[in-house]
C-alpha positions in Angstrom: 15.6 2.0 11.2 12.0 3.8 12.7 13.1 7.1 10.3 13.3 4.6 7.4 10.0 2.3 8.2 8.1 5.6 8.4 9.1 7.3 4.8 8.8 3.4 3.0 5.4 3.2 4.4 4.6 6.8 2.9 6.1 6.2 -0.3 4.2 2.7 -0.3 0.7 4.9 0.1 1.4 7.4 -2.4 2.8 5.3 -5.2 -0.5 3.1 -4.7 -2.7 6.2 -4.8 -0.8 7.6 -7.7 -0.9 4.6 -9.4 -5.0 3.4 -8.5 -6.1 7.2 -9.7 -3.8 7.3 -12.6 -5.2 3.6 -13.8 -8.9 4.6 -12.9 -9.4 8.1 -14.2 -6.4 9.3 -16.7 -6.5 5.7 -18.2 -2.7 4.9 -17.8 -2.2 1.3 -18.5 1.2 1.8 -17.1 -0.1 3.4 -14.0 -0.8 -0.1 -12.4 2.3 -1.0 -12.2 3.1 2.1 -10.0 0.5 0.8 -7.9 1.8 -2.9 -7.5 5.0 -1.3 -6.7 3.7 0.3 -4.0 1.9 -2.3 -2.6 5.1 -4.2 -2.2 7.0 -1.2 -0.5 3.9 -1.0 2.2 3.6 -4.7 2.6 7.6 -4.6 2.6 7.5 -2.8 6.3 4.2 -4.4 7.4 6.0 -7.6 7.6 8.8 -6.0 8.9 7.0 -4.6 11.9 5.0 -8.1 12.2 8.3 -9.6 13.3 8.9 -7.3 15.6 5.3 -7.1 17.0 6.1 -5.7 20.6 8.4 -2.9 19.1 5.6 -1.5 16.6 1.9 -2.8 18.7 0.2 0.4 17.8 1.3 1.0 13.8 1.1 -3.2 12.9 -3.2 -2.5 14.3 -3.7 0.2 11.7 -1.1 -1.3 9.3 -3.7 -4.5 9.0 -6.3 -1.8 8.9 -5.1 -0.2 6.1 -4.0 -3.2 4.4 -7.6 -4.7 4.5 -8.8 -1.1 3.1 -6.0 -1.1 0.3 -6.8 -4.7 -0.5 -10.6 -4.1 -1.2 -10.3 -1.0 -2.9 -8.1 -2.8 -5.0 -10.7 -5.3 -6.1 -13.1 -3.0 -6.6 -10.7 -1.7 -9.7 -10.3 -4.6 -10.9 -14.3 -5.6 -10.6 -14.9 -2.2 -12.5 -12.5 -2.2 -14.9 -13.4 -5.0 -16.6 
């Protein structure tokens, strides 16, 4: 299950980049949906590895790092968007 965690939570990343730079910059309306999508897949494994906090110590610290980094770049697309 490790081998599995690890390529959900790189998929999660890259959809949200993909879908944060496509929204932003190329002007893809659809491009935000790639980005909720991955969101879900990376918060998907986060919760995952919150229940089994003594297995995965080390990745759930930077997994609630990241998520606070994902979460306010994410408002600050929505704040400039509009």
């Amino acid at each position: 299950m490790k081998k599995y965690l690890r390529y959900i939570e790189h998929t999660g990343v890259i959809l949200m980049l993909i879908g944060c730079v496509g929204y932003r910059f190329l002007h893809w309306s659809w491009a935000i949906w790639i980005c909720i999508v991955g969101l879900i897949l990376f918060l998907g494994q986060v919760i995952f590895k919150a229940f089994n906090w003594k297995t995965y110590n080390k990745e759930n610290k930077q997994n609630l790092i990241m998520m606070v980094v994902s979460i306010i770049f994410l408002w600050l697309l929505i704040i400039y968007v509009k």
